[in-house]
Structure formats: structure tokens, C-alpha cells
C-alpha positions in Angstrom: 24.2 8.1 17.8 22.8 8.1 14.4 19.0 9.1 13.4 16.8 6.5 11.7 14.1 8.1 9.6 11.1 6.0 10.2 9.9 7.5 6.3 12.4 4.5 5.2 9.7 2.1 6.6 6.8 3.6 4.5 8.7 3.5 1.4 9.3 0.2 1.4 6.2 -0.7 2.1 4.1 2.2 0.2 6.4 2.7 -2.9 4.7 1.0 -5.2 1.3 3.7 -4.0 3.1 6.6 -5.2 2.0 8.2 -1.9 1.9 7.6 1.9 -0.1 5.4 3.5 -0.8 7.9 6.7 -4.0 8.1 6.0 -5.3 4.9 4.8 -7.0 4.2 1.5 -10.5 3.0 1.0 -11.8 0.8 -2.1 -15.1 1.8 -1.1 -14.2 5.4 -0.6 -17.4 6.7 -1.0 -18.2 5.7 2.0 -15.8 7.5 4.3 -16.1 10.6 2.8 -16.6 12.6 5.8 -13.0 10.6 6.8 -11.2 12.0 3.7 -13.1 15.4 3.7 -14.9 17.4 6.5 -17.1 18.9 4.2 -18.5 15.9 2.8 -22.1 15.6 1.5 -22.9 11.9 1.5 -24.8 10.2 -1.1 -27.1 8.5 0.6 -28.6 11.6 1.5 -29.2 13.1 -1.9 -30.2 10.3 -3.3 -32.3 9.1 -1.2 -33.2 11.5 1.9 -31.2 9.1 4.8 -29.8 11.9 7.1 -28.3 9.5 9.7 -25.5 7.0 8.5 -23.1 4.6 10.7 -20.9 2.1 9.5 -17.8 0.2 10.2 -15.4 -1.1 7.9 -12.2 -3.7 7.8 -9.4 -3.5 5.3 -6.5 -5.6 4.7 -4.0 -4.5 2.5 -1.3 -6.6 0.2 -2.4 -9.9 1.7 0.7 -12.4 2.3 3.2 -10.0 2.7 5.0 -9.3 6.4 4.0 -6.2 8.1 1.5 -5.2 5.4 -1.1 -2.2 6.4 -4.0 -3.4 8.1 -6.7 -0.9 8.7 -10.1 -0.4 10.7 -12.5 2.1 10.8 -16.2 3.2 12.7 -18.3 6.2 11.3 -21.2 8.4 12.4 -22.8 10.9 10.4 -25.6 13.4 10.5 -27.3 15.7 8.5 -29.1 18.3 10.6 -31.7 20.3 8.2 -32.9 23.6 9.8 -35.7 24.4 6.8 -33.2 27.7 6.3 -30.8 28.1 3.7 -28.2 27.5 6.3 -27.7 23.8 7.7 -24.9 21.6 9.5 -23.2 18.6 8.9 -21.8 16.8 12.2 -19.5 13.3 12.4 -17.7 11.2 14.2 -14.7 8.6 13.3 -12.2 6.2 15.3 -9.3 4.5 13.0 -6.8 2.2 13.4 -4.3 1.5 11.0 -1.0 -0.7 11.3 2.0 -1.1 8.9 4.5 -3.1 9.9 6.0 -1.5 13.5 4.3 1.6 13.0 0.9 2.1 13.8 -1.7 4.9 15.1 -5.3 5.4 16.2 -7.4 8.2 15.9 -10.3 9.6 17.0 -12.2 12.5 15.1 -15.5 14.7 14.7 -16.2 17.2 12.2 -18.6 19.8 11.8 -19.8 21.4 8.4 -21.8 24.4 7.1 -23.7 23.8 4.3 -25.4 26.7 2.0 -28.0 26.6 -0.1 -30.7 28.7 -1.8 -33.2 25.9 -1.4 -34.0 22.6 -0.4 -30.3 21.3 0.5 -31.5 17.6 -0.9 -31.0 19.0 -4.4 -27.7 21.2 -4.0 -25.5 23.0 -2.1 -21.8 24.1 -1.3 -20.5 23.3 2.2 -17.1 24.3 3.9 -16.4 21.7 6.8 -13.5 21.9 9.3 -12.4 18.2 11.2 -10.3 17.9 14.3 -9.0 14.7 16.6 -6.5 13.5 18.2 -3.8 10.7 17.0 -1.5 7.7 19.1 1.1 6.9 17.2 3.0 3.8 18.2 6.6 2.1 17.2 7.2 -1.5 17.7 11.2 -0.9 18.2 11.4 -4.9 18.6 10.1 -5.1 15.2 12.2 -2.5 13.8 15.3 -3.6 14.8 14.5 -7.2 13.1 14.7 -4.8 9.7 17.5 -2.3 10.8 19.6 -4.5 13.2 22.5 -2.6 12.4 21.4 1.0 13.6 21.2 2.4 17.3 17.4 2.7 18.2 15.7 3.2 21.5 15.7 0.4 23.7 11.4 -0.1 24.5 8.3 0.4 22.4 7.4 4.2 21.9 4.1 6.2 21.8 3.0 9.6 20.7 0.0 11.6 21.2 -0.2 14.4 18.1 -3.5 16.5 17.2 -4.7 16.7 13.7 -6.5 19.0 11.8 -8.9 18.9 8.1 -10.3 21.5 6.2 -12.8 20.8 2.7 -14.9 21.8 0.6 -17.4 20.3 -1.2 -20.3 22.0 -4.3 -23.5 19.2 -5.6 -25.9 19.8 -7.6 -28.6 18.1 -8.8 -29.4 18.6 -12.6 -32.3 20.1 -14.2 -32.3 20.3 -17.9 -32.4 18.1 -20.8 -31.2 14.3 -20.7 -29.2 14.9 -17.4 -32.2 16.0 -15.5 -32.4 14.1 -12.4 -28.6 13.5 -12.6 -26.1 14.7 -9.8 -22.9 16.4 -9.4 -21.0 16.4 -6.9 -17.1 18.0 -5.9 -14.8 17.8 -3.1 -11.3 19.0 -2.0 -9.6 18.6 0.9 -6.8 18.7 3.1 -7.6 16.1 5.8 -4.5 16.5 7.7 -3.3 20.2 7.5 -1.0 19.8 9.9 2.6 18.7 9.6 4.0 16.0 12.0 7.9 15.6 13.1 7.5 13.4 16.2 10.9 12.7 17.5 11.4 9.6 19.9 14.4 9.9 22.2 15.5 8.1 25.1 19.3 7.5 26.9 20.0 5.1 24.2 19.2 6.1 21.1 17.0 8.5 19.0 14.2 8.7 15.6 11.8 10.3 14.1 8.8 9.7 12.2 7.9 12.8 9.6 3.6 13.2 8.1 3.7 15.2 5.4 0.2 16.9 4.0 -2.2 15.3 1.5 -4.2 16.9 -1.0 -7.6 14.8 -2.3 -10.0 16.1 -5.0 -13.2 14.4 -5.7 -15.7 14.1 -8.7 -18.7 12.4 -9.0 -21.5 12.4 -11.6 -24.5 10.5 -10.8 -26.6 9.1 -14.2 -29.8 8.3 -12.8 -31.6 5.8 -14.3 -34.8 4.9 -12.5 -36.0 5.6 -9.1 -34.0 2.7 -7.8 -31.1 2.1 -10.3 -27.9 4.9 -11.0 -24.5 4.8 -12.3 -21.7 6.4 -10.4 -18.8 7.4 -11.9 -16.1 8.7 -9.7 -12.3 9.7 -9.4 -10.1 10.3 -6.4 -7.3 12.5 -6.7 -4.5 12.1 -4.6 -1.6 14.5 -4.3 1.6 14.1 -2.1 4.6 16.4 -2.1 7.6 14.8 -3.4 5.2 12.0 -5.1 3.8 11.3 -8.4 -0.1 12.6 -8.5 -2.6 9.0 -7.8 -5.9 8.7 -9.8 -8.2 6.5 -8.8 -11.2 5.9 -11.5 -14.1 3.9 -10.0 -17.8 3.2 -11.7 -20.4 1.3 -9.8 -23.7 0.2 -11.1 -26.5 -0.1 -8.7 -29.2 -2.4 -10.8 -31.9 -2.6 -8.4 -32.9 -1.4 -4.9 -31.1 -4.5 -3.6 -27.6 -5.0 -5.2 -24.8 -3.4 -6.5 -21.7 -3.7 -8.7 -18.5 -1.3 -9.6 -15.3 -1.7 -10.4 -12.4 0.6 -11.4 -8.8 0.9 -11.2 -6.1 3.5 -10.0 -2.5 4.9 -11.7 -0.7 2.6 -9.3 -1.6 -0.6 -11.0 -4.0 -1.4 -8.5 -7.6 -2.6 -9.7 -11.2 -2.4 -7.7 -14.1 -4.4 -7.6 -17.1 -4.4 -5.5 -20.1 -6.0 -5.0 -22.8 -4.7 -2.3 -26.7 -6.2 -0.8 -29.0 -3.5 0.6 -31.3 -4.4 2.5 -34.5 -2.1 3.7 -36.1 -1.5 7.0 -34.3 -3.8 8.9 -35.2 -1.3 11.9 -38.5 -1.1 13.6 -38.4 2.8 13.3 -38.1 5.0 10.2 -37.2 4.1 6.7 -34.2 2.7 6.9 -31.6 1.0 5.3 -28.4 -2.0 5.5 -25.4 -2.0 3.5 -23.0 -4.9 3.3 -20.4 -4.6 0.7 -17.4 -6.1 -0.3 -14.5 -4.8 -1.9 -11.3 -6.7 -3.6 -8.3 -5.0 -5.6 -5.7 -6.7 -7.0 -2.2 -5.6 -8.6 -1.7 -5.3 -12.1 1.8 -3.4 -12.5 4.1 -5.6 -14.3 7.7 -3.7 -13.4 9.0 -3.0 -10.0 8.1 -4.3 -6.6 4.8 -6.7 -6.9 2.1 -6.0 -3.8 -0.6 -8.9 -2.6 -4.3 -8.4 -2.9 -6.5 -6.3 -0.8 -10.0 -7.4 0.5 -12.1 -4.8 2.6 -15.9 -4.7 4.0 -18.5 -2.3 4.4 -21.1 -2.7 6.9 -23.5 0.7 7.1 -26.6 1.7 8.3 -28.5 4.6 6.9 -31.7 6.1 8.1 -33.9 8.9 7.1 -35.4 10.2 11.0 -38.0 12.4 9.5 -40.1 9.4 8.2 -41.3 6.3 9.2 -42.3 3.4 6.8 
């Protein structure tokens, strides 16, 4: 019997990335945060005081290709104050992803301590730990359709695996000068510390599929510009053993309380735009607010394998529980 290494799949599909897709990628990545780091601070708290977020968001990758990865996400998020210089961030995630016959879901909470010497709306650093538990699945129909020459097992295969994410994460709002007002804001994480060597076997054949870790660093600096407008520019950091390093460059433009615009591009080739409507007190209670977004990259490399376009939405909720409007 011979072993097939599942990684083949996710380099035919992912080369072009520079880096695996086990953890999916975001356009909007600023709103999974807590996702792609358990220490995560989100924005929408300081900059605007909303300590409860949800939102849900769908992403299709490379659009027109067979098997390309499709992913989909929920998220719950809350920032729990307790008027000390000591407070907690909590969360909750479930994520789907799919590329071609390999797919997994997981479901995930983290927990966060977050230290400050005052208020923690205008600074702190926080160290967050994240934990859940993973399905991963193999079409082995599907993969035989690509490897029709190799011995596989005979029926579908699933795995249950645990996973585990450390971060951290320093902000700071600015005080001096012109950047008074202004915020800054760090990350870096390890979202999945563990390794992953899940072996498949049955009486007529065997595989394995092999995680490696990630490594994600994020900056942010926030250029206020009124009480409703801001420019956000931002860069993700990816790092993959074996794999060239990814940076993604992003700036987004919020013009009014109501809209928003960004767009960016990565090392890979890949562009961003995005366009988002917010929309307040939808709810009946507290001050509140809706965000519907929408995010498109397309390709740009000009040598190599050539992906589709990618089209994702945002829907969120945010909600500041300490005030009503």
C-alpha cells in the first residue's frame, strides 16, 4: 500500500497563496480578529464604546474553479469591563470551510485578560488563550477522481482533533501633537499551536493529512479624522514554515457615520476592495449598531497558476449594553 499525502491537495489548490489555507483568510479581516487571535481588542469597541459584537460572514474563494475553498463563519464577542485595571475578553466562533474533498468545522471560545492602568477604552495590553474542537472530513470519492491511480480507503473519512491559540495584543490611543485622538493597535498570534498528523486507515488502504502552525502579526494605526470619519491603515502578516512570508496591506476610509470604503492588496497578487452601510439603532434597546459589508479581490499575478475572484459578506451587529439611546 502506498501513502497519499493529502498536503498534495492544498498545494495545488493554495500555491499560488504562499501559505495553507487551514485556516481560512478573510478580506474583511478586521472583523474576525478574535478568529485569528484570542487576544484580540476589537475596534468597534475603542472607537466607539460597543462591548457586544455578533456577526456572520460568507466567503467564496477563486470563483469558477472546481473544488475551490468555500468558507463560513458566525462570531460572538464580549467585552466585560470590571471598573479595575484588570478586565476579560470572552468569544465564541463556529467555521466551516471546504476545499475541494477536504473539509472541516470548528467550534471555538476564547477568553482574554486585558490590563490596563486606566480606562481600558483608551489602551491596554491583553494576553488571550482560545480552544475548540475541529471535524475534519475527506471526500475519498472525490479524491480518487484526482488520484485514480493510488490505493486510498474505500468510504468517506472523519476526524475529530482539538485545537489550541495563544495572542497577544498592545493599543493605545494617542495623546500628543497631530496624532492625538489617533489609535494604535498590535497583535500576534499563533491561532493553532498545535500540530495535526491525522492518519486515515482502514483494510484497504491508508493517508494522512499534516496542519502545520501559523504565525499572524497585526498592525493598525487609526487617523482620526472627526467624530464619525477615520482612516485605517492595516497589514496582516502571515508566516508559514516552509513558505514564503504573506503581507497583506489594507486601508479603509470610513467618510461618514453611514458608509465605508478600503481597499488594499497582498504579496500574492491578490487585490481587496470593500465597501460597507452602517446602519444605527436598528434595536429597540441600547445604542446600537448594523454592519453590512462587502468584500471582492481579484488576481493580479501575471506568472504562474492564475486563481478566480473572491467575493465575501459581512453581516455584524454591535452594541454598547451600558447605554441606551
Amino acid at each position: 500500500m502506498r501513502k497519499v499525502k493529502l498536503a498534495l491537495i492544498f498545494v495545488l489548490f493554495l500555491w499560488q497563496m504562499a501559505l495553507s489555507q487551514q485556516i481560512p483568510l478573510f478580506t474583511q479581516y478586521s472583523e474576525y480578529q478574535g478568529l485569528l487571535n484570542p487576544s484580540a481588542v476589537l475596534n468597534d469597541y475603542f472607537l466607539y464604546e460597543y462591548n457586544l459584537t455578533m456577526g456572520a460572514s460568507v466567503r467564496n474563494q477563486w470563483i469558477g474553479i472546481d473544488g475551490s475553498p468555500k468558507t463560513q463563519a458566525l462570531r460572538g464577542e464580549y467585552m466585560y469591563d470590571t471598573g479595575n485595571t484588570f478586565n476579560f475578553l470572552f468569544g465564541g466562533y463556529a467555521l466551516n470551510h471546504q476545499t475541494g474533498p477536504i473539509s472541516f468545522t470548528g467550534l471555538y471560545g476564547r477568553v482574554a485578560g486585558l490590563m490596563t492602568d486606566y480606562d481600558p477604552l483608551y489602551g491596554g495590553l491583553s494576553v488571550g488563550l482560545s480552544g475548540g474542537l475541529v471535524q475534519y472530513r475527506v471526500d475519498v470519492s472525490e479524491l480518487r477522481q484526482l488520484y485514480p491511480d493510488d490505493i486510498l480507503t474505500s468510504v468517506n473519512q472523519t476526524k475529530f482533533f482539538p485545537d489550541v491559540g495563544v495572542g497577544i495584543t498592545y493599543y493605545r490611543q494617542m495623546k500628543e501633537s497631530i496624532f492625538r485622538g489617533d489609535n494604535v493597535y498590535i497583535g500576534l498570534s499563533i491561532p493553532q499551536v498545535l500540530g495535526l498528523d491525522l492518519q486515515f486507515k482502514d483494510d484497504t488502504g491508508e493517508f494522512d493529512i499534516r496542519r502545520v502552525p501559523h504565525y499572524f502579526a497585526f498592525l493598525s494605526y487609526y487617523k482620526i479624522i472627526s467624530e464619525d470619519s477615520f482612516l485605517e491603515f492595516s497589514n496582516w502578516t502571515k508566516f508559514v514554515a516552509n513558505a514564503p512570508i504573506n503581507y497583506d496591506f489594507n486601508v479603509r476610509y470610513q467618510l461618514n457615520r453611514n458608509i465605508w470604503i478600503g481597499a488594499g492588496a497582498s504579496t500574492a497578487g491578490i487585490g481587496h476592495f470593500e465597501f460597507g452601510l452602517l446602519l444605527d439603532n436598528t434595536l429597540g434597546i441600547w445604542d446600537n449598531r448594523l454592519k453590512i459589508a462587502y468584500g471582492y479581490d481579484p488576481s493580479f499575478n501575471t506568472y504562474g497558476a492564475r486563481f478566480g475572484h473572491s467575493h465575501e459578506i459581512n453581516v455584524s451587529m454591535a452594541i454598547d449594553t451600558k447605554s441606551r439611546y
